[in-house]
N, C-alpha and C positions, 0 to 999 in steps of 0.2 A: 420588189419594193421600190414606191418613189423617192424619190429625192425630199430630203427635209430643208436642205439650207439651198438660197438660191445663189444662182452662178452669178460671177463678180461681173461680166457683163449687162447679165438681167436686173441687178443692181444699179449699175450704171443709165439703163434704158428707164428704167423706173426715176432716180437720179435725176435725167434729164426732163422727163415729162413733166416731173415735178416744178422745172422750171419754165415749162410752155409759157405759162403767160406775162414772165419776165421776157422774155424772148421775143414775144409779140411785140412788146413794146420797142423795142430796138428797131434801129433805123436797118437796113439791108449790110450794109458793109460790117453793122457791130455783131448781128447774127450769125454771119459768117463765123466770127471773130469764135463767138460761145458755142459756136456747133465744134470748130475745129477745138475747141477744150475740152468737148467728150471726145472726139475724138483721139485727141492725146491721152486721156484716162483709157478709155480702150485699148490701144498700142502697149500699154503696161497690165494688161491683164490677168496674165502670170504672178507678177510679183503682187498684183492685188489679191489675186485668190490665196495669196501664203497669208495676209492678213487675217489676225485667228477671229477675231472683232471687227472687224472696220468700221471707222466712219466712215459712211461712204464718200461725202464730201472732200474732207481731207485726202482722202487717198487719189479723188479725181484733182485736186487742186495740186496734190505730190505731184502724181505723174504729169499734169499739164506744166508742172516746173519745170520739171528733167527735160520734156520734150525742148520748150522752151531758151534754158540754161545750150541746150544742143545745140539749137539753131542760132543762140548769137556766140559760140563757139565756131561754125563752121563761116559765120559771116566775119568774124571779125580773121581768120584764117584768110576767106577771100580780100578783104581789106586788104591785108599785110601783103599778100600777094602781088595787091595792083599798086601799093604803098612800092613796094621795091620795083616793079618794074618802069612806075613812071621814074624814082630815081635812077635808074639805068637806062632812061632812053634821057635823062637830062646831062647823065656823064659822057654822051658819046660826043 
């Protein structure tokens, strides 16, 4: 027997198509930008599929958060990082 409900990825592709020709309109570097935001919807794919309803929208916009919220966590990390090391090369 086939599958009734489709998968949270095929969701996603479907999702994205749907905004082909938002996309078209985008210069190269913004494209970039909306591709890597399905692509952060997909990296959470898991926790999209426990969604009993989804919208799908919201839930690629959730997961492009998280993704997101990560990465200026791990930047503001490196910051602090070169933050202390220039004041240790200023103490010597």
């Amino acid at each position: 027997m086939g599958r009734t409900v489709r998968t949270f990825r095929n969701a996603v592709d479907i999702e994205e198509a749907r905004w082909k020709e938002f996309r078209r309109t985008l210069k190269p570097p913004q494209r970039e930008l909306l591709d890597r935001l399905f692509d952060s919807a997909r990296k959470c794919a898991d926790a999209g599929t426990m969604m009993a309803t989804p919208r799908i929208t919201e839930v690629i916009l959730i997961s492009s958060l998280i993704d997101l919220l990560s990465e200026i966590d791990s930047l503001r990390e490196r910051v602090s990082d070169l933050e202390d090391r220039v004041k240790g090369i200023g103490q010597e």
